[in-house]
PyMOL CGO cylinders between C-alpha atoms (Angstrom):
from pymol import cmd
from pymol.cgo import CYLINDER

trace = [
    CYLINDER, -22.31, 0.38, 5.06, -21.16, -2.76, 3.24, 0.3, 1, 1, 1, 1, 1, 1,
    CYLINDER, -21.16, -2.76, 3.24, -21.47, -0.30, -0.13, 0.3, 1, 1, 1, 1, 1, 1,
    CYLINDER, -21.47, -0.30, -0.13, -19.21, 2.37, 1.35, 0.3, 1, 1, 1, 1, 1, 1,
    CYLINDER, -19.21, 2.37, 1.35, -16.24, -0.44, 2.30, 0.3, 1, 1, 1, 1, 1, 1,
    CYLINDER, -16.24, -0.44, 2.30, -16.53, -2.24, -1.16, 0.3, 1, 1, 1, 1, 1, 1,
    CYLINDER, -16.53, -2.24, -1.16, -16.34, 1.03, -3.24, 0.3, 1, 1, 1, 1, 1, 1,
    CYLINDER, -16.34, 1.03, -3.24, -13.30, 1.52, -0.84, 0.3, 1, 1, 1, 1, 1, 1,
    CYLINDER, -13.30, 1.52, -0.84, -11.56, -1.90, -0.82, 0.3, 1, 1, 1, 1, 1, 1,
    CYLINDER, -11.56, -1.90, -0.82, -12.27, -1.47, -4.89, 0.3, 1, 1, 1, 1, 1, 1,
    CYLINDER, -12.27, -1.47, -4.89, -10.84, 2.11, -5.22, 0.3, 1, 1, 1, 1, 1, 1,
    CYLINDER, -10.84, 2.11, -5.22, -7.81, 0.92, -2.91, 0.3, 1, 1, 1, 1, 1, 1,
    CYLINDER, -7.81, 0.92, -2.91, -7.69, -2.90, -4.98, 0.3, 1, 1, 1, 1, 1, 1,
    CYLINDER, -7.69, -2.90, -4.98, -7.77, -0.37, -8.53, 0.3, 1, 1, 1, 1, 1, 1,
    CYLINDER, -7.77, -0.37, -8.53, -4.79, 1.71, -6.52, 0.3, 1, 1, 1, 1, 1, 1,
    CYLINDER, -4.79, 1.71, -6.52, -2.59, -1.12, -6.06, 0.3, 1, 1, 1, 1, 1, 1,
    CYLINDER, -2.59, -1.12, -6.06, -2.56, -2.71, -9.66, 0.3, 1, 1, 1, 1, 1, 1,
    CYLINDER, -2.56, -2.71, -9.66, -2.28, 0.56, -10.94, 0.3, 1, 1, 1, 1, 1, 1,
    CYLINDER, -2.28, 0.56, -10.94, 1.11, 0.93, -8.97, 0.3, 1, 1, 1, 1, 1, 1,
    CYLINDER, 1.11, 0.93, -8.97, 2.22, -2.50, -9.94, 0.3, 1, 1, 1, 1, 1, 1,
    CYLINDER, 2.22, -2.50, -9.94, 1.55, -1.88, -14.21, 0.3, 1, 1, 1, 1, 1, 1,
    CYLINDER, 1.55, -1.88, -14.21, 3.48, 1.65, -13.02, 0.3, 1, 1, 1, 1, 1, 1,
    CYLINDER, 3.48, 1.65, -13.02, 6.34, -0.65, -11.53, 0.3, 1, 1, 1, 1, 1, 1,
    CYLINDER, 6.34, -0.65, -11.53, 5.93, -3.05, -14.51, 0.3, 1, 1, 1, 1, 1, 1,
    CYLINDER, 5.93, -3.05, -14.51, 6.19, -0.22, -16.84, 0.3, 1, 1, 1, 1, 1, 1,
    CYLINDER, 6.19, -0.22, -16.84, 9.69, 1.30, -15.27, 0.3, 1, 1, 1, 1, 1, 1,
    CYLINDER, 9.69, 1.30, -15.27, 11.47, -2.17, -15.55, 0.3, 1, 1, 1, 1, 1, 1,
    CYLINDER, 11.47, -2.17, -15.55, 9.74, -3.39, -18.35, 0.3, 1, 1, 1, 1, 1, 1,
    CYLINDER, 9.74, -3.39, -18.35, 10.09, -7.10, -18.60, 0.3, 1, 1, 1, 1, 1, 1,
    CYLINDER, 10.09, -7.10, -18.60, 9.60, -9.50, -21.08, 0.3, 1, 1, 1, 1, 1, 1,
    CYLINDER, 9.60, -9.50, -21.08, 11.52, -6.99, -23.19, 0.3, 1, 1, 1, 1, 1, 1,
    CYLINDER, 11.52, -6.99, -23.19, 9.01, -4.05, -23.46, 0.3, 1, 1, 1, 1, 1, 1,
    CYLINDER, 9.01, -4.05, -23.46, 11.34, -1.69, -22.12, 0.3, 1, 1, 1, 1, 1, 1,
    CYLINDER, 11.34, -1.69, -22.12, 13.14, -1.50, -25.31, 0.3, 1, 1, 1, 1, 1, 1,
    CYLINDER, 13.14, -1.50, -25.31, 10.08, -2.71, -27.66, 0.3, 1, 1, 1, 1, 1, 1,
    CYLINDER, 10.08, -2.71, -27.66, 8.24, 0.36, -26.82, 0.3, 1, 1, 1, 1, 1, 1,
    CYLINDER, 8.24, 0.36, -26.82, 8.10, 3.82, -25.44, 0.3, 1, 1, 1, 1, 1, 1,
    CYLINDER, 8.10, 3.82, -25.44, 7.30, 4.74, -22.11, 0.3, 1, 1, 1, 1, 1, 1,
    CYLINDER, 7.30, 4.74, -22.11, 3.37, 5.74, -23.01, 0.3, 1, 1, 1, 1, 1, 1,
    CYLINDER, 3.37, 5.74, -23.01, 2.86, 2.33, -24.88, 0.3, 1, 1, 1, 1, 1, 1,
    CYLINDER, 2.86, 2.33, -24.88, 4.48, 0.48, -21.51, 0.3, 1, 1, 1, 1, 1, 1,
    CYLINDER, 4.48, 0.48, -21.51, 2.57, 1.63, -19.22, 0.3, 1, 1, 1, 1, 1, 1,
    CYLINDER, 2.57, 1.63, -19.22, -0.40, 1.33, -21.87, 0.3, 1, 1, 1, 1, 1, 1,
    CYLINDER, -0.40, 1.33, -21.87, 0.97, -2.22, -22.06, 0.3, 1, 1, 1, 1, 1, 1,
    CYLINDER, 0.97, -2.22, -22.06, 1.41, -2.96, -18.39, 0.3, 1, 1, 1, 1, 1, 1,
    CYLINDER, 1.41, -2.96, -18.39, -2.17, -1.45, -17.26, 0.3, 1, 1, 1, 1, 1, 1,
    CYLINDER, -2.17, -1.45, -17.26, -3.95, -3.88, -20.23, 0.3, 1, 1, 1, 1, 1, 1,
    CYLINDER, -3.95, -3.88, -20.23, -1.81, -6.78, -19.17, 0.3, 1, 1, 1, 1, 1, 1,
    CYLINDER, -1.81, -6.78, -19.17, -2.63, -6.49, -15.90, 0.3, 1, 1, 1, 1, 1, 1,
    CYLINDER, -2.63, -6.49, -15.90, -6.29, -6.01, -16.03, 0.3, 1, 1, 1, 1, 1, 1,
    CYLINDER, -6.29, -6.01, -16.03, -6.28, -8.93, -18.54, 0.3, 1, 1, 1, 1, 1, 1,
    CYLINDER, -6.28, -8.93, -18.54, -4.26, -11.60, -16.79, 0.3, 1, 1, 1, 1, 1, 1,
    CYLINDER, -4.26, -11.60, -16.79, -5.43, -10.22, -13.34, 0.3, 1, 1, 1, 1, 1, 1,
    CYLINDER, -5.43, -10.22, -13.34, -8.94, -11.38, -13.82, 0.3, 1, 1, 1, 1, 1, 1,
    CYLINDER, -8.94, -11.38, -13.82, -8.46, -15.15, -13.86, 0.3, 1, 1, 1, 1, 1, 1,
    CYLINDER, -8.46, -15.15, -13.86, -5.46, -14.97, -11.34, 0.3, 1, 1, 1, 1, 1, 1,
    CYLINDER, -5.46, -14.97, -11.34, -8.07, -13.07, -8.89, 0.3, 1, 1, 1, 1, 1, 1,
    CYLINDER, -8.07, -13.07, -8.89, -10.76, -15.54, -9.72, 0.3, 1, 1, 1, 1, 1, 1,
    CYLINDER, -10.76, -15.54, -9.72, -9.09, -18.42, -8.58, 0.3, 1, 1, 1, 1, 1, 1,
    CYLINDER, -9.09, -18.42, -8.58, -7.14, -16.95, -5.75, 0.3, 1, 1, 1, 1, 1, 1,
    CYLINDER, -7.14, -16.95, -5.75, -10.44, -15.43, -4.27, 0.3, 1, 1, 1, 1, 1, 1,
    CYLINDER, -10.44, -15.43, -4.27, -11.84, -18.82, -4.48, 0.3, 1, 1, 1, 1, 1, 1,
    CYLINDER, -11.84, -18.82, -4.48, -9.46, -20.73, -3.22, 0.3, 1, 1, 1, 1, 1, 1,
    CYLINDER, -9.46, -20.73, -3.22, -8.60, -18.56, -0.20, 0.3, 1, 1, 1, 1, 1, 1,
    CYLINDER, -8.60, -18.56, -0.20, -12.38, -18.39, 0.27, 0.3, 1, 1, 1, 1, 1, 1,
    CYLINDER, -12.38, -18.39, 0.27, -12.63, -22.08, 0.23, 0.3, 1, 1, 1, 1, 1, 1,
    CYLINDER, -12.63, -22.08, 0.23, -9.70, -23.26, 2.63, 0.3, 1, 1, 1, 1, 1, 1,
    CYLINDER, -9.70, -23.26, 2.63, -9.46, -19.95, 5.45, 0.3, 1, 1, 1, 1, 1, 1,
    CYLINDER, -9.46, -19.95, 5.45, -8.78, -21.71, 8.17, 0.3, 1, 1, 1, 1, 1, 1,
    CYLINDER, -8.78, -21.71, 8.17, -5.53, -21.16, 8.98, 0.3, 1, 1, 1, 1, 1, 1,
    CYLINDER, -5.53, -21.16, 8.98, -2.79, -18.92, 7.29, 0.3, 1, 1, 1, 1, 1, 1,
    CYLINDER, -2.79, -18.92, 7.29, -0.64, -21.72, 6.32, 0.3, 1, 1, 1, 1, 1, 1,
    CYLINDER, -0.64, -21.72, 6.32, -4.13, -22.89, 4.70, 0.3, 1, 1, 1, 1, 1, 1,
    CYLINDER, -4.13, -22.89, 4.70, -4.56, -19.37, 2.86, 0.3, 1, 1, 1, 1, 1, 1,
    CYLINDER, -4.56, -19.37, 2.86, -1.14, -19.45, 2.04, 0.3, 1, 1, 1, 1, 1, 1,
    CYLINDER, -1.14, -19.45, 2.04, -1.02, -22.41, 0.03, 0.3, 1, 1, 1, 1, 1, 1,
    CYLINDER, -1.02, -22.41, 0.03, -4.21, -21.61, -1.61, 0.3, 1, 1, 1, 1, 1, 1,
    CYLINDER, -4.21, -21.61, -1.61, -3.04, -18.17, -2.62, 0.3, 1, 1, 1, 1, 1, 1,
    CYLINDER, -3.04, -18.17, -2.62, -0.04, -19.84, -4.38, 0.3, 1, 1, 1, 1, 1, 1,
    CYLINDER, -0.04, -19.84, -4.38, -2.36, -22.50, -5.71, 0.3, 1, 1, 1, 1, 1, 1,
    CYLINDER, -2.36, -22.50, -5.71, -4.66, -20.24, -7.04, 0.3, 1, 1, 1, 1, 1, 1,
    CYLINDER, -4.66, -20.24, -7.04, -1.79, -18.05, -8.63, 0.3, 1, 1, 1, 1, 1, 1,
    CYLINDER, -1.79, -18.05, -8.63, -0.41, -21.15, -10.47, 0.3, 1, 1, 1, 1, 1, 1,
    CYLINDER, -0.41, -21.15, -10.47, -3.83, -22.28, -11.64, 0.3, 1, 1, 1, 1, 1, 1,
    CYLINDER, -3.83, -22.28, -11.64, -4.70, -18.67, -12.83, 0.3, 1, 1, 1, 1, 1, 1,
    CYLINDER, -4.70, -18.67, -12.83, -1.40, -18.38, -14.33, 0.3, 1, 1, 1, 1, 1, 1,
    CYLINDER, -1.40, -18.38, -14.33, -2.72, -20.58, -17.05, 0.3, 1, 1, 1, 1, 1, 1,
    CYLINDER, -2.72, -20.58, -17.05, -5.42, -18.68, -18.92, 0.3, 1, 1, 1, 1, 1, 1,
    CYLINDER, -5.42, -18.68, -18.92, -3.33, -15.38, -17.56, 0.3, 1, 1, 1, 1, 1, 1,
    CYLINDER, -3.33, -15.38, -17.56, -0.37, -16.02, -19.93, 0.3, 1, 1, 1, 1, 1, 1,
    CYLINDER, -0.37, -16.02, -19.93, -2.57, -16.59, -22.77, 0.3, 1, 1, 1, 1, 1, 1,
    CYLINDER, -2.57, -16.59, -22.77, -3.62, -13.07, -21.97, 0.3, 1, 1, 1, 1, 1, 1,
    CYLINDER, -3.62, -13.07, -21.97, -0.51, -11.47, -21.86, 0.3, 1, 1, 1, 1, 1, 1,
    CYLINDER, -0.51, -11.47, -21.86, 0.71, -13.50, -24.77, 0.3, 1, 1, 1, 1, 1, 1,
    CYLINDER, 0.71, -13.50, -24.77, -2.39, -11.74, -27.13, 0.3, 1, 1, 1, 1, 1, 1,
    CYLINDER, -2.39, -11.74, -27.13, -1.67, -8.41, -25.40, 0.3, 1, 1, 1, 1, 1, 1,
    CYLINDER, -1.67, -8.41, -25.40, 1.67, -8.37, -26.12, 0.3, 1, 1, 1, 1, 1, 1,
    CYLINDER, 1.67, -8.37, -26.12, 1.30, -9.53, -30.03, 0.3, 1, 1, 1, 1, 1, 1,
    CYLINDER, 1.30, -9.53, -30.03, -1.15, -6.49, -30.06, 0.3, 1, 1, 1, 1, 1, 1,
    CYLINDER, -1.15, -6.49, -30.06, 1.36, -3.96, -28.67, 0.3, 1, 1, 1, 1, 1, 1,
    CYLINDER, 1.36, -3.96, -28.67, 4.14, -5.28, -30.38, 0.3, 1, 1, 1, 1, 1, 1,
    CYLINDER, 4.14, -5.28, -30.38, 3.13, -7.03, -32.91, 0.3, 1, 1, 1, 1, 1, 1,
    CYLINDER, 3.13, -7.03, -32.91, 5.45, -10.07, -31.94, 0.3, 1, 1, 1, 1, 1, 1,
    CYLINDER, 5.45, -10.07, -31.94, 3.63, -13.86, -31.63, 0.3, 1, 1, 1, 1, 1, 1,
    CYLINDER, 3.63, -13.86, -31.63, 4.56, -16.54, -29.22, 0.3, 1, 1, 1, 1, 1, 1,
    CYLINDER, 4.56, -16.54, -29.22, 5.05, -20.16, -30.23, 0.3, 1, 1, 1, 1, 1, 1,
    CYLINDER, 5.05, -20.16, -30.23, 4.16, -22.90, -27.93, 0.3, 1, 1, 1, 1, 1, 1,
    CYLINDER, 4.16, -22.90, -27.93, 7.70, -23.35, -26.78, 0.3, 1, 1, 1, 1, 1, 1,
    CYLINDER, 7.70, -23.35, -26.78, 7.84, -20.05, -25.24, 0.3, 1, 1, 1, 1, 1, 1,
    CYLINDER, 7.84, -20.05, -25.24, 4.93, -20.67, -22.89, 0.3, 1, 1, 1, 1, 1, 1,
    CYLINDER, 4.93, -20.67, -22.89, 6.05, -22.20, -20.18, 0.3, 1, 1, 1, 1, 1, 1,
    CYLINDER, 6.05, -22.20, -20.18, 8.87, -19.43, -19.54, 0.3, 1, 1, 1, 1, 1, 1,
    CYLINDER, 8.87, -19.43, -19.54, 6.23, -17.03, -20.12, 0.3, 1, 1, 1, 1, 1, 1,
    CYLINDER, 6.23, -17.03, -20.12, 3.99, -18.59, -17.77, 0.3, 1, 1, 1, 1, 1, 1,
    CYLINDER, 3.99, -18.59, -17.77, 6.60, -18.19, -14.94, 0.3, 1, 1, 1, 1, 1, 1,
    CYLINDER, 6.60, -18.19, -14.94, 7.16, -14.52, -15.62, 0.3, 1, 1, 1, 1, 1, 1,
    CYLINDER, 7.16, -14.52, -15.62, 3.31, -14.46, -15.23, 0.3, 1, 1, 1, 1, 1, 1,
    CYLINDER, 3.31, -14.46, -15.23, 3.51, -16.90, -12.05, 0.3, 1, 1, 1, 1, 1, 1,
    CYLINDER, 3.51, -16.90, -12.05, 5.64, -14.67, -10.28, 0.3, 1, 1, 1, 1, 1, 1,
    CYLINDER, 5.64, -14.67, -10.28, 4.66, -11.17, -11.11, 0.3, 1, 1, 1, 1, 1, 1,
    CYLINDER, 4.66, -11.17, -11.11, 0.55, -12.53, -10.38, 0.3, 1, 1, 1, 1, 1, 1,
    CYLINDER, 0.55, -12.53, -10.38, 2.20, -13.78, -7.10, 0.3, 1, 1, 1, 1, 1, 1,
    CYLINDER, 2.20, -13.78, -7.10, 3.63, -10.33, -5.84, 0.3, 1, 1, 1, 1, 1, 1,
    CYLINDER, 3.63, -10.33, -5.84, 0.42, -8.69, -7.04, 0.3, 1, 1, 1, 1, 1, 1,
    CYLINDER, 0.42, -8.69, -7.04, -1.78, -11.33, -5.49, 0.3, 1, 1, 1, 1, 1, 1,
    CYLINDER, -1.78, -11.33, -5.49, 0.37, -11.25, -2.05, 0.3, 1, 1, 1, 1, 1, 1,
    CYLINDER, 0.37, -11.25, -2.05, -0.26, -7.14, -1.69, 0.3, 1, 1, 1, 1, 1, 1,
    CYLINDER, -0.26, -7.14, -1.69, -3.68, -7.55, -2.91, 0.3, 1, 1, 1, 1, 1, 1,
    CYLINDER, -3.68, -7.55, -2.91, -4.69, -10.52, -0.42, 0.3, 1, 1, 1, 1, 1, 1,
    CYLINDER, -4.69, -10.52, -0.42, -2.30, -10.29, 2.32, 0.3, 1, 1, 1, 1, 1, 1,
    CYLINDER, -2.30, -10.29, 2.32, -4.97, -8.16, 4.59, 0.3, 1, 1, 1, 1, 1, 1,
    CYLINDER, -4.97, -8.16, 4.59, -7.13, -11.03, 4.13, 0.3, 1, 1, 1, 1, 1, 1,
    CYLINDER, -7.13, -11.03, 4.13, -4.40, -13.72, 5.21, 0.3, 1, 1, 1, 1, 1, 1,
    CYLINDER, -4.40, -13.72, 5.21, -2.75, -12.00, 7.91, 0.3, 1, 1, 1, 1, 1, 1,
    CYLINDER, -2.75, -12.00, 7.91, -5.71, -12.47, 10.49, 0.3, 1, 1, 1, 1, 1, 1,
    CYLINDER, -5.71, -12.47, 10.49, -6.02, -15.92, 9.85, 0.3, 1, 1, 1, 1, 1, 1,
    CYLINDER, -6.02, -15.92, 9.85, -4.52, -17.94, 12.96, 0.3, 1, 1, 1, 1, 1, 1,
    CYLINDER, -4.52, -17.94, 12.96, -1.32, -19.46, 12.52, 0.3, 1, 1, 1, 1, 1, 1,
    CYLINDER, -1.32, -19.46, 12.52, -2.81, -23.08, 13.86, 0.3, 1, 1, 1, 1, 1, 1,
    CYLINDER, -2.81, -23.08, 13.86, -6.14, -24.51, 13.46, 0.3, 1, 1, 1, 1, 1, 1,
    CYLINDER, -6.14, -24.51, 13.46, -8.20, -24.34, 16.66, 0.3, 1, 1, 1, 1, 1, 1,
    CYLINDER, -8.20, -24.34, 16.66, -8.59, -27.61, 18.93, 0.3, 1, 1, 1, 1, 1, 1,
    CYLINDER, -8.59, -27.61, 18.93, -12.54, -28.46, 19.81, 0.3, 1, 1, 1, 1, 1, 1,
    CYLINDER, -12.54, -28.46, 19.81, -13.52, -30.20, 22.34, 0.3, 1, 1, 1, 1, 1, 1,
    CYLINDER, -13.52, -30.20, 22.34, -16.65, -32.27, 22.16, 0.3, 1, 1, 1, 1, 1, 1,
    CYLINDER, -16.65, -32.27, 22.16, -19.50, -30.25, 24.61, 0.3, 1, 1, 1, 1, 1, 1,
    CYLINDER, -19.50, -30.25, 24.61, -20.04, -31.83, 27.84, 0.3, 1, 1, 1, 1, 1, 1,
    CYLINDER, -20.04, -31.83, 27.84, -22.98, -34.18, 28.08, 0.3, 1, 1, 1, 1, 1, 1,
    CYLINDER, -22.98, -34.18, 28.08, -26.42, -32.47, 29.48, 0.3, 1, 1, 1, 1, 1, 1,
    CYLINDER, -26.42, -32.47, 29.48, -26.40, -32.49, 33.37, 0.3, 1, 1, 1, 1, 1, 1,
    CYLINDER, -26.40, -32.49, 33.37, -29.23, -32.13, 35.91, 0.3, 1, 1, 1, 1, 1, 1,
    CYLINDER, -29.23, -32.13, 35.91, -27.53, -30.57, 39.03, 0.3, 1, 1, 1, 1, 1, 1,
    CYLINDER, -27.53, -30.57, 39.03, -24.03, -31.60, 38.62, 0.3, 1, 1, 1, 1, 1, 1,
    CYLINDER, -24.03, -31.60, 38.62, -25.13, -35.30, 37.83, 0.3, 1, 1, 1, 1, 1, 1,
    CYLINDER, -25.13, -35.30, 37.83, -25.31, -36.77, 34.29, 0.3, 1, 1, 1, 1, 1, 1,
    CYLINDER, -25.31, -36.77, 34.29, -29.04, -37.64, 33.17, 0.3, 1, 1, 1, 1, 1, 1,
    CYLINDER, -29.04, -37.64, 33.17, -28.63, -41.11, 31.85, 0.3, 1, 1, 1, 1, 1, 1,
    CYLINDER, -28.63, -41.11, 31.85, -27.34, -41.28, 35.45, 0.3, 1, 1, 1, 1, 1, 1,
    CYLINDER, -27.34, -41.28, 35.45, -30.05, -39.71, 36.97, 0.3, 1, 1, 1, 1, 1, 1,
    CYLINDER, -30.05, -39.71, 36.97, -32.80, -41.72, 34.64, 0.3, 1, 1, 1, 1, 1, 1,
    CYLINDER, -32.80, -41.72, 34.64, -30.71, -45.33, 35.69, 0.3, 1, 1, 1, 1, 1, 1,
    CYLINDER, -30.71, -45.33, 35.69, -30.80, -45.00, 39.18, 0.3, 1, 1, 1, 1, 1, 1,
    CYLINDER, -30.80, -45.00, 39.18, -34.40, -44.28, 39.78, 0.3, 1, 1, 1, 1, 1, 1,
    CYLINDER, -34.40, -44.28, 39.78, -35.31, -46.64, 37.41, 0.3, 1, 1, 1, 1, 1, 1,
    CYLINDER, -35.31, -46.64, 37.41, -37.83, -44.17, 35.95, 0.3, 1, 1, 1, 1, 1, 1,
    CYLINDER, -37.83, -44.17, 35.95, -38.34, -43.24, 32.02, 0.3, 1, 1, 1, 1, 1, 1,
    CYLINDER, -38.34, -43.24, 32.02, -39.13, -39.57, 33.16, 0.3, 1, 1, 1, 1, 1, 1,
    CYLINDER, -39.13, -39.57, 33.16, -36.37, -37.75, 35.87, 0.3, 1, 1, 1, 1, 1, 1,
    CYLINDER, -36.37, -37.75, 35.87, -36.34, -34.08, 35.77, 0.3, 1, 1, 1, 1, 1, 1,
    CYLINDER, -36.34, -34.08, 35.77, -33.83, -32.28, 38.72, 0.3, 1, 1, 1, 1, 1, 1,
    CYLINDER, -33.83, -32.28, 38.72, -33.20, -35.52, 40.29, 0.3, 1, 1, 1, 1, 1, 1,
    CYLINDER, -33.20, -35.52, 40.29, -36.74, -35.75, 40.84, 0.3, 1, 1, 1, 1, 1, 1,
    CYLINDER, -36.74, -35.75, 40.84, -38.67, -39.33, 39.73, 0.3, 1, 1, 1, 1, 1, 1,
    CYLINDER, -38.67, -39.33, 39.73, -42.16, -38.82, 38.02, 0.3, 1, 1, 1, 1, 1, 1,
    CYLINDER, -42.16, -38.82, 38.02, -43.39, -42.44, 38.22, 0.3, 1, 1, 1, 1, 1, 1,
]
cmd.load_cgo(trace, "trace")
């Protein structure tokens, strides 16, 4: 059973980041719409994708793993986990793109880079994880400590202090 629902999540997870390097391809940021033809974007866009996605989904599948219990909790840790995964992610896309298009990045461009790549891994990572985060509840639940073992109704350090007796079972002294 647990085969049948990950080759589903997986076909459905392979779905959805195929129709975000489709989306990626029509608007073509970071200047690929004019760069290159519509066959080389979406080319583009599906590499990209796969490639930065991996370390983006990494750390966001860790993090939400790690800190569940409450959606404000999985929240943060899906945004934490995007900005952390951003890093080796726009690396990524920096190589894919000089192999597309044959352009290099210098260091100064990386940190406007990395926000492109911060906020598109954030959109993908919301529609990817958000069935995940949704059941989570929105406040931690209160626990109360267990009530203290009781022999008919009566506590049994009570019980065991009034009939000054090591061994009291059911309010009954064995002495």
């Amino acid at each position: 059973m647990r085969e049948i629902y990950f080759r589903n999540s997986s076909f459905r997870s392979a779905i959805r980041l195929f129709i975000a390097a489709c989306v990626l391809t029509y608007t073509g940021p970071f200047g690929t719409y004019d760069a290159l033809p519509l066959i080389g974007r979406l080319l583009f866009w599906v590499a990209a994708v796969v490639v930065a996605g991996g370390p983006i989904h990494v750390c966001v599948h860790f993090l939400t793993r790690k800190f569940n219990q409450t959606r404000r909790s999985a929240i943060a840790s899906l945004i934490a986990g995007v900005v952390i995964g951003a890093i080796p992610a726009t690396a990524a896309v920096m190589t894919v793109f000089a192999y597309f298009i044959g352009k290099s990045f210098d260091m100064a461009t990386y940190p406007v880079m990395w926000g492109n790549v911060v906020v598109i891994g954030l959109v993908i990572a919301v529609i990817q994880f958000w069935p995940r985060i949704a059941h989570r509840p929105a406040t931690p639940a209160t626990q109360q400590p267990p009530p203290p073992p009781t022999t008919s109704g009566r506590n049994l350090a009570q019980t065991r202090s009034q009939t000054n007796c090591p061994f009291a079972f059911k309010d009954v002294a064995v002495c």
